[in-house]
PDB file of N, CA, C and O in Angstrom:
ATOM      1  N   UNK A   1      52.328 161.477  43.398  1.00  0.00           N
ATOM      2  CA  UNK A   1      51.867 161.217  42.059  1.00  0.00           C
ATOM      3  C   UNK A   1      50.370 160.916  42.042  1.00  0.00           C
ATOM      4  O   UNK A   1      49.599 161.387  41.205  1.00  0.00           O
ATOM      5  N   UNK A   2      49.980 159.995  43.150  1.00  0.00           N
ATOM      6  CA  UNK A   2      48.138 160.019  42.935  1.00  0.00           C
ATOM      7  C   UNK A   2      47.702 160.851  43.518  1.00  0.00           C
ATOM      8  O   UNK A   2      46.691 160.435  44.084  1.00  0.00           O
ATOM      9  N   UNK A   3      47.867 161.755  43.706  1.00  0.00           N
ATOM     10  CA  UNK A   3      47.431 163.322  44.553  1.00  0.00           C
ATOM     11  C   UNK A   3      47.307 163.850  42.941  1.00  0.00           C
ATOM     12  O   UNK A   3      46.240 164.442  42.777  1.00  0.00           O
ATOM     13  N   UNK A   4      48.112 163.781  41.753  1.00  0.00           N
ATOM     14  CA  UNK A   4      47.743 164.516  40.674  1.00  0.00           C
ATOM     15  C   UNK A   4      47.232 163.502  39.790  1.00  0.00           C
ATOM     16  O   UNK A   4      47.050 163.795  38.609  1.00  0.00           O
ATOM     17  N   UNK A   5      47.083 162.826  40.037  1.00  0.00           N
ATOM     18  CA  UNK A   5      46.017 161.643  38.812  1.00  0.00           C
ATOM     19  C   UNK A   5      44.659 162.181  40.075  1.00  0.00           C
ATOM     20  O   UNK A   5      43.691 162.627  39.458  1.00  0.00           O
ATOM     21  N   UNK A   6      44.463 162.204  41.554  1.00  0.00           N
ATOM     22  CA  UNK A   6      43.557 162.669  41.817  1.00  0.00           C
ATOM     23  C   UNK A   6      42.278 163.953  41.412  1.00  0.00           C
ATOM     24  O   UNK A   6      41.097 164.085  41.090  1.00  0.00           O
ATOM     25  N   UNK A   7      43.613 164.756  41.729  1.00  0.00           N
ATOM     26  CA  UNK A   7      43.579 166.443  41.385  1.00  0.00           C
ATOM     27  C   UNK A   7      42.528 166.126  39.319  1.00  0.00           C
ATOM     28  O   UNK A   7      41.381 166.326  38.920  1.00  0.00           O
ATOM     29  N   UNK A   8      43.655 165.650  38.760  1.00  0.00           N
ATOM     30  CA  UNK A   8      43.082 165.267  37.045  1.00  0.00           C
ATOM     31  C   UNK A   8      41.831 164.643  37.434  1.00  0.00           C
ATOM     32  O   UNK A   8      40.887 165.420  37.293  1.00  0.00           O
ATOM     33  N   UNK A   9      41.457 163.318  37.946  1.00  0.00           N
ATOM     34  CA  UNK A   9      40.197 162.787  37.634  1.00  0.00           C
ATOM     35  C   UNK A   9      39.173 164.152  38.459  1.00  0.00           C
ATOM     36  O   UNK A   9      38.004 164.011  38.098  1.00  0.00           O
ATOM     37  N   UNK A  10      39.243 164.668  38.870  1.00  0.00           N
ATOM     38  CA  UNK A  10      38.111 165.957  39.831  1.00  0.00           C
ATOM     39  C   UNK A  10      37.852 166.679  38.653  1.00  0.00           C
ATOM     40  O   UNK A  10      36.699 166.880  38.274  1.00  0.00           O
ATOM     41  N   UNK A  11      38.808 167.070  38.067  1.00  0.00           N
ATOM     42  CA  UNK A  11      38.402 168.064  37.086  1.00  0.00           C
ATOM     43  C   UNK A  11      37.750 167.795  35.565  1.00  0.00           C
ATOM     44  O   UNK A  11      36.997 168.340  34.758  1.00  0.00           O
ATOM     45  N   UNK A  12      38.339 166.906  35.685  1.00  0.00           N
ATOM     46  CA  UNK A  12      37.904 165.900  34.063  1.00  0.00           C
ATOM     47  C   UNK A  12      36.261 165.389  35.016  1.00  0.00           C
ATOM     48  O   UNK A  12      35.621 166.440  35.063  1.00  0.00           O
ATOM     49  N   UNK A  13      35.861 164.850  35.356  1.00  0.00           N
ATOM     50  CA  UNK A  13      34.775 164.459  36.051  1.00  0.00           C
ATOM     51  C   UNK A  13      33.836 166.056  35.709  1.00  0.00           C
ATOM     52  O   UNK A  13      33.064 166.170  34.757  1.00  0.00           O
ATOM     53  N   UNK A  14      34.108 167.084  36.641  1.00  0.00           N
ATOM     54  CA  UNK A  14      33.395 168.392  36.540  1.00  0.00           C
ATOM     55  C   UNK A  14      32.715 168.556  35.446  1.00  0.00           C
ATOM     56  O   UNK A  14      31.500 168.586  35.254  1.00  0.00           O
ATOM     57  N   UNK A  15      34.080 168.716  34.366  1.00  0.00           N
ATOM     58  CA  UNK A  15      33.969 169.070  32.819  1.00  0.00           C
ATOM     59  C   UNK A  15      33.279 168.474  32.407  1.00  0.00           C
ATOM     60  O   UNK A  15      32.431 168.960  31.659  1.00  0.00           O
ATOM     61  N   UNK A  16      33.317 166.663  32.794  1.00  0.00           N
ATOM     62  CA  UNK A  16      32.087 166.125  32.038  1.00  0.00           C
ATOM     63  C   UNK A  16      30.877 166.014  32.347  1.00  0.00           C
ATOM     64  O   UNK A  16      30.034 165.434  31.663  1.00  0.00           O
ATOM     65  N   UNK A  17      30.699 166.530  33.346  1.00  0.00           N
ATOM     66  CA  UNK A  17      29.536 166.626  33.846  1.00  0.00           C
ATOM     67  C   UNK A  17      28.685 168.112  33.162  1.00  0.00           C
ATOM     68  O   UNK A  17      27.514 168.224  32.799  1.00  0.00           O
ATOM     69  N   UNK A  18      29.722 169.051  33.172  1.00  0.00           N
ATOM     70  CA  UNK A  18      29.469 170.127  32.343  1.00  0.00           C
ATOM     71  C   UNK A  18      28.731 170.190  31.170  1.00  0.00           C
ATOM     72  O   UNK A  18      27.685 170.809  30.979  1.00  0.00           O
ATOM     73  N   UNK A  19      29.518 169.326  30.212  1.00  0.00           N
ATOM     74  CA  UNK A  19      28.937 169.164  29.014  1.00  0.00           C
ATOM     75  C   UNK A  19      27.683 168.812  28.656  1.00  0.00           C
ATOM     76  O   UNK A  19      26.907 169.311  27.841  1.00  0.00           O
ATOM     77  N   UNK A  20      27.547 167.425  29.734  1.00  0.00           N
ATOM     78  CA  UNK A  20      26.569 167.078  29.625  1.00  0.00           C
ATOM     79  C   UNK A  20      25.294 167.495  30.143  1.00  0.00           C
ATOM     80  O   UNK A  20      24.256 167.015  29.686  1.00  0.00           O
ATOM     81  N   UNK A  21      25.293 167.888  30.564  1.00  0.00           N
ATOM     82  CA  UNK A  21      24.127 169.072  30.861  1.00  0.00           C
ATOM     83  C   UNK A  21      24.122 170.054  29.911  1.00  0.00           C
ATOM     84  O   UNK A  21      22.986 170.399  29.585  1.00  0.00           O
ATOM     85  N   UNK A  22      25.177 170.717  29.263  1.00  0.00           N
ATOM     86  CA  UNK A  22      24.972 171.558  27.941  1.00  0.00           C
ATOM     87  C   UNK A  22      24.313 170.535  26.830  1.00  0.00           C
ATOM     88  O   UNK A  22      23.504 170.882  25.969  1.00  0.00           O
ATOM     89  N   UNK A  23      24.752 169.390  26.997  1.00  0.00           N
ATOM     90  CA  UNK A  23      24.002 168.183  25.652  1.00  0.00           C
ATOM     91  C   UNK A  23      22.476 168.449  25.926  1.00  0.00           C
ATOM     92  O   UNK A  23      21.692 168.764  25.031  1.00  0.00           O
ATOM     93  N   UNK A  24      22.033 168.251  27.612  1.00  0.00           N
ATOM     94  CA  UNK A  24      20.904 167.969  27.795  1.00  0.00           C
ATOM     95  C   UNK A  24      20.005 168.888  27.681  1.00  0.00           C
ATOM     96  O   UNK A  24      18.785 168.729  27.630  1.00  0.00           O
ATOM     97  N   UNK A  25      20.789 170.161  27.629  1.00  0.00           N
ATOM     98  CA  UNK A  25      19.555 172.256  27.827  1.00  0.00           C
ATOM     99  C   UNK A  25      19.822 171.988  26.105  1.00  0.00           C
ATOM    100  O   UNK A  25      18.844 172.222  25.395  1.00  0.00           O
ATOM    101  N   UNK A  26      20.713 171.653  25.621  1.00  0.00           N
ATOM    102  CA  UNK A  26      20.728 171.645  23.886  1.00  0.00           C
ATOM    103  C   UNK A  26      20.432 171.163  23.146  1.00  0.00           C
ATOM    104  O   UNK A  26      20.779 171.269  21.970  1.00  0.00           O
ATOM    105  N   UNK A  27      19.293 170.115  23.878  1.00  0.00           N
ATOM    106  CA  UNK A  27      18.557 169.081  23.070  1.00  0.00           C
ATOM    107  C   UNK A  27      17.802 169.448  21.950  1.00  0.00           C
ATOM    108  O   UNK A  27      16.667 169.889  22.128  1.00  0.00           O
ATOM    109  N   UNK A  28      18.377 169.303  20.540  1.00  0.00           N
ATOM    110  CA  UNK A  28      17.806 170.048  19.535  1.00  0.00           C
ATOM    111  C   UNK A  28      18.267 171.730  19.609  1.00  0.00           C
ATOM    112  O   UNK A  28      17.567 172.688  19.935  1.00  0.00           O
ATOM    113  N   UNK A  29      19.505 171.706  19.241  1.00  0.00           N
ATOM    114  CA  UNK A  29      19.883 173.072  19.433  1.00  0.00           C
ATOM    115  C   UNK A  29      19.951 173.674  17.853  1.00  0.00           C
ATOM    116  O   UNK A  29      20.761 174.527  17.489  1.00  0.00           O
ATOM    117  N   UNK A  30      19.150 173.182  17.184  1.00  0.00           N
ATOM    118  CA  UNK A  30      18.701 173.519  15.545  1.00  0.00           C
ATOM    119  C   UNK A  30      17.292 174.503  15.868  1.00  0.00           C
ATOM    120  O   UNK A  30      16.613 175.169  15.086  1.00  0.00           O
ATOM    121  N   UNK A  31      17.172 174.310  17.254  1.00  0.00           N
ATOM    122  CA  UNK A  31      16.199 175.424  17.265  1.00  0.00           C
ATOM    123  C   UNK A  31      15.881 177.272  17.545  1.00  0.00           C
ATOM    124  O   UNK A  31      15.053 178.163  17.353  1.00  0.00           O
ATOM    125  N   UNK A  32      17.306 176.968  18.162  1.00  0.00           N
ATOM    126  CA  UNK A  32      17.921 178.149  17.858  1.00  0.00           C
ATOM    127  C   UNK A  32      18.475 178.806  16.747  1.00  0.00           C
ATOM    128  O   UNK A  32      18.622 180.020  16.884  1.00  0.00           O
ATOM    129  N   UNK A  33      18.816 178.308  15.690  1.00  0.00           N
ATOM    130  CA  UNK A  33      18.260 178.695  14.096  1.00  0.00           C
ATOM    131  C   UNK A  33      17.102 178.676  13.302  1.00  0.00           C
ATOM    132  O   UNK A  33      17.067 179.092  12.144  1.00  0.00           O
ATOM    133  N   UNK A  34      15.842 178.038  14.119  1.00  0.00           N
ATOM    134  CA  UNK A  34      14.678 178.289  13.805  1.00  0.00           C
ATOM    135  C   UNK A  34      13.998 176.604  13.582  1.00  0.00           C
ATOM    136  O   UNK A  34      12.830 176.223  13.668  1.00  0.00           O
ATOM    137  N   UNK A  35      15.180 175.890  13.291  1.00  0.00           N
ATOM    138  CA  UNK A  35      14.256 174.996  12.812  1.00  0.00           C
ATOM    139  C   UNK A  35      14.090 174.215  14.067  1.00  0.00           C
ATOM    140  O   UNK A  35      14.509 174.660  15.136  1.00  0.00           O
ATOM    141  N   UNK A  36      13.497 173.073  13.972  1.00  0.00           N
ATOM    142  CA  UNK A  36      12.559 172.285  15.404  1.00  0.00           C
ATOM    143  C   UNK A  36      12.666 170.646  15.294  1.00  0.00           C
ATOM    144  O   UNK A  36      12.099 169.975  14.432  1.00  0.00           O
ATOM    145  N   UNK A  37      13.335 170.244  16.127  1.00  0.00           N
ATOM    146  CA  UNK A  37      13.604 168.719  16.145  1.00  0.00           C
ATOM    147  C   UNK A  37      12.508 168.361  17.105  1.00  0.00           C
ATOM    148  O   UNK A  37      12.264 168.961  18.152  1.00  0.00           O
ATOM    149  N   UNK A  38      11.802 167.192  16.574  1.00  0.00           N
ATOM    150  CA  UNK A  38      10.893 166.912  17.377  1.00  0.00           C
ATOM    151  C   UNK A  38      11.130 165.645  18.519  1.00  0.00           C
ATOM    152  O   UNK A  38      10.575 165.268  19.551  1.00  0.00           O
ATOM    153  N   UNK A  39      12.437 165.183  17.583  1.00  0.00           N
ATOM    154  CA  UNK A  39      12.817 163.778  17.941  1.00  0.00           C
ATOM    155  C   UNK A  39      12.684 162.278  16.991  1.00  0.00           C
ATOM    156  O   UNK A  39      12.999 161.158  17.393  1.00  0.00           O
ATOM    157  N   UNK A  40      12.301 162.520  16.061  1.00  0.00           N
ATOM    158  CA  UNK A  40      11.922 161.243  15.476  1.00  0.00           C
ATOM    159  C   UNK A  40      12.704 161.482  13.969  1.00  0.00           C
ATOM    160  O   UNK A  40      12.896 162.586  13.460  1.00  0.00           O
ATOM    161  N   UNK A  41      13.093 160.205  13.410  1.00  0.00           N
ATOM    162  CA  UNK A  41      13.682 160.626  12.651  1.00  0.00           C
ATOM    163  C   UNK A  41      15.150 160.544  12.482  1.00  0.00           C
ATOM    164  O   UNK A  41      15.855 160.392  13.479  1.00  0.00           O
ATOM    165  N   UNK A  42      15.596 160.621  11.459  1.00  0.00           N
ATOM    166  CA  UNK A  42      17.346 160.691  11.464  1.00  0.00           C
ATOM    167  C   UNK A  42      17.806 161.900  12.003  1.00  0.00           C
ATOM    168  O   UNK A  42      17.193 162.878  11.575  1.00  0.00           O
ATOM    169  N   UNK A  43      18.640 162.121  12.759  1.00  0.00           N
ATOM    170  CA  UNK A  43      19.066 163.668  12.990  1.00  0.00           C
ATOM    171  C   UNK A  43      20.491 163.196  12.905  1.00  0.00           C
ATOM    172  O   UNK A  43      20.782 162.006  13.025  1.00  0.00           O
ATOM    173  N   UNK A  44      21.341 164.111  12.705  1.00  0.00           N
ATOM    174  CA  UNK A  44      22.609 165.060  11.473  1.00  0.00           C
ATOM    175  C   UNK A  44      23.119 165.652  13.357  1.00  0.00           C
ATOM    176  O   UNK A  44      22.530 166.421  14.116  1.00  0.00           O
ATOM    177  N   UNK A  45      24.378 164.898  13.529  1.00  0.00           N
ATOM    178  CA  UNK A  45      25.095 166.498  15.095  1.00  0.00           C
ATOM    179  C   UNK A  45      25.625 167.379  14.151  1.00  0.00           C
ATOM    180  O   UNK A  45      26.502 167.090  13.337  1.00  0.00           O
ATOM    181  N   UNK A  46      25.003 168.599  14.294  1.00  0.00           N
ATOM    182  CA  UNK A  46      25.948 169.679  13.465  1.00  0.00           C
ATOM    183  C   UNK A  46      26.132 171.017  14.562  1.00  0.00           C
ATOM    184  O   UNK A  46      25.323 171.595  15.288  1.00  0.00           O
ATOM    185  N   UNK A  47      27.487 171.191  14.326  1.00  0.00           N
ATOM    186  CA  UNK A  47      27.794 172.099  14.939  1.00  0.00           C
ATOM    187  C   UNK A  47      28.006 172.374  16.143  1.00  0.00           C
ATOM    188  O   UNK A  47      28.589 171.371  16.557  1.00  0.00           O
ATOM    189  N   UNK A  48      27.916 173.047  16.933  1.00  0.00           N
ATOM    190  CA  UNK A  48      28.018 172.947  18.386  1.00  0.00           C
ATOM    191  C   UNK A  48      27.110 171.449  19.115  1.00  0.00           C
ATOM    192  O   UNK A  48      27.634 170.980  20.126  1.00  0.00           O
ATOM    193  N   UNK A  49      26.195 170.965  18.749  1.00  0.00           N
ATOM    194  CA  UNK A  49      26.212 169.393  19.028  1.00  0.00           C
ATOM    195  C   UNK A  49      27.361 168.709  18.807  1.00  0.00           C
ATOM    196  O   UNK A  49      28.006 168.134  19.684  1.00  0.00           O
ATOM    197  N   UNK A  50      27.675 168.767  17.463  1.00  0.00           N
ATOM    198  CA  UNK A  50      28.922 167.814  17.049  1.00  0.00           C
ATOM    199  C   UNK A  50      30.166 167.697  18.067  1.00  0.00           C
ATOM    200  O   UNK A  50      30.647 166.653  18.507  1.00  0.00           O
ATOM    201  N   UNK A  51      30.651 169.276  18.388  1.00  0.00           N
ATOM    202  CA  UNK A  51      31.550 169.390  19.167  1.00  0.00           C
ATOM    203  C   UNK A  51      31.221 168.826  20.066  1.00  0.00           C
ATOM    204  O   UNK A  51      31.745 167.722  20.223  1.00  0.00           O
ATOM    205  N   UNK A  52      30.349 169.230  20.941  1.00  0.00           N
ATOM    206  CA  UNK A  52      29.673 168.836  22.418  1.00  0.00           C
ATOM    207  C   UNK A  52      29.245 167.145  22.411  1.00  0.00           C
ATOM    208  O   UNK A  52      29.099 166.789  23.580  1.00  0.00           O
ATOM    209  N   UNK A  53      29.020 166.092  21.515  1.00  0.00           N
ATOM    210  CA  UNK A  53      29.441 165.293  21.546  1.00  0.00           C
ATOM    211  C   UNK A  53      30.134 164.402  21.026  1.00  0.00           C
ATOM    212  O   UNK A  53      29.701 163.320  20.630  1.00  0.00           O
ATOM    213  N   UNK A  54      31.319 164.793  20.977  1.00  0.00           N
ATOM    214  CA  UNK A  54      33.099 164.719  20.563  1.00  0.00           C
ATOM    215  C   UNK A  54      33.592 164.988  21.817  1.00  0.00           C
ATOM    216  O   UNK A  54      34.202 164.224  22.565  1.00  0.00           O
ATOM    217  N   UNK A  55      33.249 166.245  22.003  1.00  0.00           N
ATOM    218  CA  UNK A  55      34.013 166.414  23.758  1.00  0.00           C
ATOM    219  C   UNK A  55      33.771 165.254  24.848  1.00  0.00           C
ATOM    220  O   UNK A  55      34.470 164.682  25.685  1.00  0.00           O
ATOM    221  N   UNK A  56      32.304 165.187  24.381  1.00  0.00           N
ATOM    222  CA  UNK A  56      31.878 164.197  25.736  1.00  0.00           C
ATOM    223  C   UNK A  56      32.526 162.743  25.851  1.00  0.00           C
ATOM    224  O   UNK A  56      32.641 162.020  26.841  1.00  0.00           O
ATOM    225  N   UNK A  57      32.977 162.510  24.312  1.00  0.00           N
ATOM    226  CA  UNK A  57      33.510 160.855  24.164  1.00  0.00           C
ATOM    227  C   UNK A  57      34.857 160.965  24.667  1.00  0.00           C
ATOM    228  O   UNK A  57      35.226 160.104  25.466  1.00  0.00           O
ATOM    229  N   UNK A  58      35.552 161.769  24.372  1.00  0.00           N
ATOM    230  CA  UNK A  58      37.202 162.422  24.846  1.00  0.00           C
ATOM    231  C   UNK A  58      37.264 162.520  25.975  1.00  0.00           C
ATOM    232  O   UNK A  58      38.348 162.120  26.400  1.00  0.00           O
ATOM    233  N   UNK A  59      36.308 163.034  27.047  1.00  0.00           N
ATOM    234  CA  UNK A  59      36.355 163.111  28.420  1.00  0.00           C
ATOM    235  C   UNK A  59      36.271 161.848  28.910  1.00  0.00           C
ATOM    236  O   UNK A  59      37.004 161.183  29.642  1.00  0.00           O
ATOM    237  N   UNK A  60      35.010 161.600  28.248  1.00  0.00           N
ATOM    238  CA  UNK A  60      34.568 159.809  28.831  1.00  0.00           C
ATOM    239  C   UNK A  60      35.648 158.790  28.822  1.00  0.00           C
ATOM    240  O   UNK A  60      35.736 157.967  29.734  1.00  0.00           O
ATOM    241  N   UNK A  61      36.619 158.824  27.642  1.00  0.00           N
ATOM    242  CA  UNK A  61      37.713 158.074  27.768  1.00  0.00           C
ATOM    243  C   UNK A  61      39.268 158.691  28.209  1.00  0.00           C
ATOM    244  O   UNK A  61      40.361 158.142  28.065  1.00  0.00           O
ATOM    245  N   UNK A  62      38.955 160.006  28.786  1.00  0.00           N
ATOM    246  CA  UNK A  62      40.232 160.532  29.895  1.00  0.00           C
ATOM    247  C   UNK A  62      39.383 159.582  30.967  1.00  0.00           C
ATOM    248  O   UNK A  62      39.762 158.434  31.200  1.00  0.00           O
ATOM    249  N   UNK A  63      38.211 160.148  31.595  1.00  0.00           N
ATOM    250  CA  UNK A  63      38.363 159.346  32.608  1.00  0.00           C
ATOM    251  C   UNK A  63      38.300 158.248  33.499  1.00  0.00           C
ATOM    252  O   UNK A  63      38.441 157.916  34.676  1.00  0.00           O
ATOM    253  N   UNK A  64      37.905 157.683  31.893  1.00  0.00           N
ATOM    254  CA  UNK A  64      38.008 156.088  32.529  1.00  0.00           C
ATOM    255  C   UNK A  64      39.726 155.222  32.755  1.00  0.00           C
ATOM    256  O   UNK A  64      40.137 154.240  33.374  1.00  0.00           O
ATOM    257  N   UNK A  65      40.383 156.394  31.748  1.00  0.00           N
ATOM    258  CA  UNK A  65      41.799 156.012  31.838  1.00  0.00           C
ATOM    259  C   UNK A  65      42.445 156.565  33.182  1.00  0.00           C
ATOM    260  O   UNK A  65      43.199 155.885  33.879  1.00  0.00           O
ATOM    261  N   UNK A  66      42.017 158.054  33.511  1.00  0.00           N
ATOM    262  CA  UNK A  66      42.451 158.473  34.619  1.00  0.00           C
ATOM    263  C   UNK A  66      42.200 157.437  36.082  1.00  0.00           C
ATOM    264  O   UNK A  66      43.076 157.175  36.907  1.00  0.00           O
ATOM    265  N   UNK A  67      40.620 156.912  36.119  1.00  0.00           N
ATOM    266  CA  UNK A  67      40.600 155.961  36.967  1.00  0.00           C
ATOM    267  C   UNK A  67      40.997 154.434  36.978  1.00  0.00           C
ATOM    268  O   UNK A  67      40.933 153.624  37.903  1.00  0.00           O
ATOM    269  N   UNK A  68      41.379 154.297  35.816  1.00  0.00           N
ATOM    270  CA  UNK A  68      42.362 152.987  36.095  1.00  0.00           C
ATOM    271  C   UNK A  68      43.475 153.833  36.573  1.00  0.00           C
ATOM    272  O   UNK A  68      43.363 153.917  37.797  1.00  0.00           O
ATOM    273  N   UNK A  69      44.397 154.429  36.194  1.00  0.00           N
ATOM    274  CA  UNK A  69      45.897 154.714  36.639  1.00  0.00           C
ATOM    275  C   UNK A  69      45.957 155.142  37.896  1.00  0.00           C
ATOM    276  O   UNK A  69      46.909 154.852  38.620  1.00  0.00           O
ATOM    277  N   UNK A  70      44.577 156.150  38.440  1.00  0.00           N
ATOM    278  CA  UNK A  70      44.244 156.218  39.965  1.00  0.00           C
ATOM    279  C   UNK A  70      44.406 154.935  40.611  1.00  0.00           C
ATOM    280  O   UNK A  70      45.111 154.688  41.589  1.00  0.00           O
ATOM    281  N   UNK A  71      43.717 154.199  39.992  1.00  0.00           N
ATOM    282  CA  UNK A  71      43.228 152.921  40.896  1.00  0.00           C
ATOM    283  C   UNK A  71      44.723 152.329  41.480  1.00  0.00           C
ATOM    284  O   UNK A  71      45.124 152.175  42.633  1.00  0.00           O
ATOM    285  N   UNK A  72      45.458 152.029  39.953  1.00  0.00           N
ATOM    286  CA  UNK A  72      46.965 151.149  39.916  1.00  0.00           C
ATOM    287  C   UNK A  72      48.007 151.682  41.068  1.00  0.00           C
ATOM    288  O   UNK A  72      48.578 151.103  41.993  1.00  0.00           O
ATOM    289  N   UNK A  73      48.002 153.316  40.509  1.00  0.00           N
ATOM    290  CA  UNK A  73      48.902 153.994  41.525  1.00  0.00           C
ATOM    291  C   UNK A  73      48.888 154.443  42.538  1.00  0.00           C
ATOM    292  O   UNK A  73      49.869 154.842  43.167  1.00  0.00           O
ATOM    293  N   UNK A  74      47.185 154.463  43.044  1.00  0.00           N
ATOM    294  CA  UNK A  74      46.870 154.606  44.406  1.00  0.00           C
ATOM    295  C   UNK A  74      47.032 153.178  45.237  1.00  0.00           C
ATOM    296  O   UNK A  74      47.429 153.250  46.400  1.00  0.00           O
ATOM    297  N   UNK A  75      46.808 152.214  44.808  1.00  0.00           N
ATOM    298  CA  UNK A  75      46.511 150.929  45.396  1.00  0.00           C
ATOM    299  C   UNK A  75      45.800 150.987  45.539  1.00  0.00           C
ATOM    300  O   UNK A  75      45.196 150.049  46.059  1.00  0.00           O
TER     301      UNK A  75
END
């Protein structure tokens, strides 16, 4: 059984690591519709931001759950 809470936290880990590096090349990804975030200011997640951080909070709390239940059921 902790061979597959193992196997789960590897991959959930990857993925989030994934994303986040898509967060980080997509910094201001309104600029690929033309317009230009400079950084300052209120900014709006729309769209593929939004998703991308939604995903990232969902992962973040698989795997903090995955590594408690690792932890419990590994000893």
């Amino acid at each position: 059984m902790a061979l597959y809470f193992n196997i789960a936290l590897i991959l959930v880990s990857l993925s989030l690591v994934v994303v986040i590096v898509l967060q980080s090349r997509g910094a201001g990804l309104g600029g690929l519709a033309g317009g230009e975030y400079s950084g300052t200011g209120y900014h709006v997640r729309r769209g593929l931001e939004r998703v991308l951080f939604n995903v990232t909070i969902g992962l973040s709390v698989m795997f903090f759950i995955l590594a408690l239940l690792s932890a419990v059921i590994g000893g």
